[in-house]
Backbone as CSV, one residue per row, in Angstrom:
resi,resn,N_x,N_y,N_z,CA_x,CA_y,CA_z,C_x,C_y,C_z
1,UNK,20.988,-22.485,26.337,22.035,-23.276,25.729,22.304,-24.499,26.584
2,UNK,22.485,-25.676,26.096,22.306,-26.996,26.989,23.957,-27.073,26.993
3,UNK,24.710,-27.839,27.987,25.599,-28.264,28.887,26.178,-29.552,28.180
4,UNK,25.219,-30.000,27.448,25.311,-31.559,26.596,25.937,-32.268,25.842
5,UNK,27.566,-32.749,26.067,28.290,-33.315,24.613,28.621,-34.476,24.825
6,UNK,28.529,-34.761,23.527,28.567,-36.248,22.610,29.906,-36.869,23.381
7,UNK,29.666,-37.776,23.662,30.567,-38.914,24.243,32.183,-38.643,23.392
8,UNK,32.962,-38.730,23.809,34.165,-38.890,22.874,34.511,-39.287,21.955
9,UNK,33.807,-40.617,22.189,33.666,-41.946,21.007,33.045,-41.256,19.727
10,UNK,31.766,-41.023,20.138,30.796,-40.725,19.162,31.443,-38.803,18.591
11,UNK,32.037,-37.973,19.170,32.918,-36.874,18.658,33.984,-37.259,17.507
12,UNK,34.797,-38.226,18.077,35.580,-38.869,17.198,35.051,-39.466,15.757
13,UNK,33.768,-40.182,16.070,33.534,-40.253,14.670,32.911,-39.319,13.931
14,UNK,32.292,-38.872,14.588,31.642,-37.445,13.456,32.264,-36.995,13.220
15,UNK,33.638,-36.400,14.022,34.652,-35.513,12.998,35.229,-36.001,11.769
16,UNK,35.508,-37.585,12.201,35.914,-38.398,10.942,35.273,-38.092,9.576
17,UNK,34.113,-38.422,10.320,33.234,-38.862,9.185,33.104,-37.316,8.099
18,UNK,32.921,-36.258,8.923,32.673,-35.357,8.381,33.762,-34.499,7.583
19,UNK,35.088,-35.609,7.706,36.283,-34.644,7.505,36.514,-35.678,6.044
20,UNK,35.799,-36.619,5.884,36.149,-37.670,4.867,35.315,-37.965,3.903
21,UNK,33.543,-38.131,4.644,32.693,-38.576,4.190,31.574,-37.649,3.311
22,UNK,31.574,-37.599,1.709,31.016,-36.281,1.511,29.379,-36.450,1.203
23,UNK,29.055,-37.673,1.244,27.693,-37.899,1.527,27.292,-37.846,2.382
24,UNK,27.870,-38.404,4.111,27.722,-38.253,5.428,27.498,-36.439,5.641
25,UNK,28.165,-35.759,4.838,28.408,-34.186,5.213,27.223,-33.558,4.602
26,UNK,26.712,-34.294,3.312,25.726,-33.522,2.852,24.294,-33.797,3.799
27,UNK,23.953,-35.317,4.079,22.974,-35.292,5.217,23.644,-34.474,6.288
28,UNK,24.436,-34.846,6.760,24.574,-34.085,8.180,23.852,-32.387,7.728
29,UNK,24.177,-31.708,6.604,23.998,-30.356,6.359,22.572,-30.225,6.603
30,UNK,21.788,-31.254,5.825,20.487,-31.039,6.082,19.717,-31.437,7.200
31,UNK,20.356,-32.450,7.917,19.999,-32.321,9.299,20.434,-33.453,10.233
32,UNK,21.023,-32.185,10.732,22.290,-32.708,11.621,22.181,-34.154,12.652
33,UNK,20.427,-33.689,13.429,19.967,-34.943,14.758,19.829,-36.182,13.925
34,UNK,19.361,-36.453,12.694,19.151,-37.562,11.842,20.744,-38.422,11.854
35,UNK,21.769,-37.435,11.159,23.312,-37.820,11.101,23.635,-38.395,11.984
36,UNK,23.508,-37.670,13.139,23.893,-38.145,14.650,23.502,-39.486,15.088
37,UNK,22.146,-39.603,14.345,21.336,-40.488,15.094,21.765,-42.056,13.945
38,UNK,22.345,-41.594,13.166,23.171,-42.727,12.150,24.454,-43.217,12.339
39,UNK,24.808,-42.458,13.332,26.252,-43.280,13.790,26.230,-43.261,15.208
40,UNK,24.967,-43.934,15.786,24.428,-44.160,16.947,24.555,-43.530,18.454
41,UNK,24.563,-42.045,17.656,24.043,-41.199,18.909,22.565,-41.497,19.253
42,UNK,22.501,-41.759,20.341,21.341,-42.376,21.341,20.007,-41.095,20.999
43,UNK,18.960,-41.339,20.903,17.774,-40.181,20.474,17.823,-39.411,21.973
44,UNK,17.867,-40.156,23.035,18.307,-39.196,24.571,18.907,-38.445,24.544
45,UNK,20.256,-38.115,23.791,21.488,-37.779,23.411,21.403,-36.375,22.863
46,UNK,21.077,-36.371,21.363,20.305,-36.101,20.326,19.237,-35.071,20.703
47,UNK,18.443,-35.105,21.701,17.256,-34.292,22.322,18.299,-33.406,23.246
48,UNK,18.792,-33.741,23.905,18.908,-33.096,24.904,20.229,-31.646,24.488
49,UNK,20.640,-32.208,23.072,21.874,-30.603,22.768,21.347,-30.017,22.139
50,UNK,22.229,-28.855,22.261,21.514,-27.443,22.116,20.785,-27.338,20.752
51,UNK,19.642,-26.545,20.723,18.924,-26.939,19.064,19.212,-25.929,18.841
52,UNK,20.116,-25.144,19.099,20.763,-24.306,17.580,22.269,-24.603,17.161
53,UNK,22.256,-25.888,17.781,23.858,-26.870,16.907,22.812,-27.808,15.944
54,UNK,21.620,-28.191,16.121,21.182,-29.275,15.498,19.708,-28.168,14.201
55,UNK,20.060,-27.167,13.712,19.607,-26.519,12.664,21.151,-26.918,11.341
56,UNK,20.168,-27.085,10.477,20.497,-27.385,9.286,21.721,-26.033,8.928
57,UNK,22.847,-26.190,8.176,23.776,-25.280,7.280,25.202,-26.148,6.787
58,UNK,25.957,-24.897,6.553,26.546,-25.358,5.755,28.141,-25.628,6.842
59,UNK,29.041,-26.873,6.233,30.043,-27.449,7.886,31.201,-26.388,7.204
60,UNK,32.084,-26.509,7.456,33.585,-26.229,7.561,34.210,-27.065,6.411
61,UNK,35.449,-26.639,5.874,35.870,-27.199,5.224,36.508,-28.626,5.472
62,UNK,36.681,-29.743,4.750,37.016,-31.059,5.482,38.530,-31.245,6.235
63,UNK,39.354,-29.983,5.519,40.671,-30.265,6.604,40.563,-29.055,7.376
64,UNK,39.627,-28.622,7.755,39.656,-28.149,9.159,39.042,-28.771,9.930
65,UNK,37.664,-29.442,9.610,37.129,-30.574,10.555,38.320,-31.903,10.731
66,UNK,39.447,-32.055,9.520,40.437,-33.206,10.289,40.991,-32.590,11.016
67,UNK,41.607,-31.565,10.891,42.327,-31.068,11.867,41.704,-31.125,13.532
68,UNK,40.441,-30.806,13.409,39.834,-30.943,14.716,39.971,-32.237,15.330
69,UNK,39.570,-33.309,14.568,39.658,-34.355,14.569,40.996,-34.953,14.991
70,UNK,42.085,-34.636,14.832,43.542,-34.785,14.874,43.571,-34.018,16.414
71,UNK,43.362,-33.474,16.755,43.645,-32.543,18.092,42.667,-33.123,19.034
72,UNK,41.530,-33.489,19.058,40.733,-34.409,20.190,41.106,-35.695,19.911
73,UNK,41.668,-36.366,18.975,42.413,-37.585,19.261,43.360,-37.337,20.045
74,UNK,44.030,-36.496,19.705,45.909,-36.551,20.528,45.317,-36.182,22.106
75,UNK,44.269,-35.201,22.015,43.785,-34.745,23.532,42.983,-36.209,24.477
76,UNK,42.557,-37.030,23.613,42.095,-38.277,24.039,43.019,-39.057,24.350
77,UNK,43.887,-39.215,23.336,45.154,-39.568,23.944,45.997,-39.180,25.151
78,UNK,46.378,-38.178,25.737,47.183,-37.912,26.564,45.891,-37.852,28.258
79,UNK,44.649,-37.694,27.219,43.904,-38.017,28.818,44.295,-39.545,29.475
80,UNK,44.225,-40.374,28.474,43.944,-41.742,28.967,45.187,-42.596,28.796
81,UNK,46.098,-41.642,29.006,47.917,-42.605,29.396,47.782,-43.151,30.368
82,UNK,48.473,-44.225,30.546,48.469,-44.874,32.206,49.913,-45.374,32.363
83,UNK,50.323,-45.488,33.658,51.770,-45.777,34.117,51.976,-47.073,34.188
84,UNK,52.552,-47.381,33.574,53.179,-49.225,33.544,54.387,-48.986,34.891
85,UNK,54.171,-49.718,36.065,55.362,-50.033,36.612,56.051,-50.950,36.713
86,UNK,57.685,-50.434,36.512,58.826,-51.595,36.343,58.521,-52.497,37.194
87,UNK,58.920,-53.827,36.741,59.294,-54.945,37.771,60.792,-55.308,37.652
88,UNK,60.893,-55.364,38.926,62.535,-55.938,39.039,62.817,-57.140,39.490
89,UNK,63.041,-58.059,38.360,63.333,-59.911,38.503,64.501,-59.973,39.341
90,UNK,64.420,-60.810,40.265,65.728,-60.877,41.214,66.019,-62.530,40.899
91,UNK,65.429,-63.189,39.886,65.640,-64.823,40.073,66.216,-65.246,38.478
92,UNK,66.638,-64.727,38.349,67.535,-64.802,36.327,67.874,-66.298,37.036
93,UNK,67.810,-67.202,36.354,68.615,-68.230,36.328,67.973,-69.774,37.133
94,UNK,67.065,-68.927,38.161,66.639,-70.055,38.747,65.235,-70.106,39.546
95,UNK,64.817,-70.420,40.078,63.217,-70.328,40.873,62.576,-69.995,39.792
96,UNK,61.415,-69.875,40.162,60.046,-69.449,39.620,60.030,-68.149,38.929
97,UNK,59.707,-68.403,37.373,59.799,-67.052,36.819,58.731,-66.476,36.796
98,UNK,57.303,-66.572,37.335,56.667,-65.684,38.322,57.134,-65.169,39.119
99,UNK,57.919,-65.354,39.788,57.754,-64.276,41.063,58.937,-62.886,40.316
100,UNK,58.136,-62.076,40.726,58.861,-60.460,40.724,58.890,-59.257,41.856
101,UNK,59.750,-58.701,41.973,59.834,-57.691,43.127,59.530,-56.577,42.992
């Protein structure tokens, strides 16, 4: 079993796609590395995961793949928060409104 997953980016859209798209779902059914390889998962990519995710069947229903889809967004989300820190203007009124403390 290979170690190997799809970039975030490229997770994000396949779930999309697969939670929306019912032509995207029917290729993907018949084969999956082709799908992949249509919303530019890299053929490096593509080779290297596990080939018994990339055998042909049948997906999940489309609001359980959104749902998935909905939960690695929000999880993408809270990975990549970042801290804005306050600045405190000490010059209201006069000098240079660049400068901050």
């Amino acid at each position: 079993m290979s170690g190997t997953r799809l970039p975030k980016e490229h997770e994000l859209n396949l779930l999309k796609k697969l939670s929306s798209d019912d032509a995207y779902r029917a290729r993907f059914e018949k084969s999956p590395a082709d799908a992949l390889k249509e919303i530019g998962v890299p053929d490096s990519t593509v080779s290297s995961l596990d080939p018994a995710s990339l055998k042909p069947g049948q997906l999940a229903d489309k609001s359980a793949i959104a749902d998935a889809h909905s939960k690695l967004d929000q999880q993408s989300l809270l990975g990549h928060a970042c801290m804005v820190f306050p600045m405190l203007r000490l010059n209201y009124g006069g000098g240079s409104p660049d400068k901050a403390v």
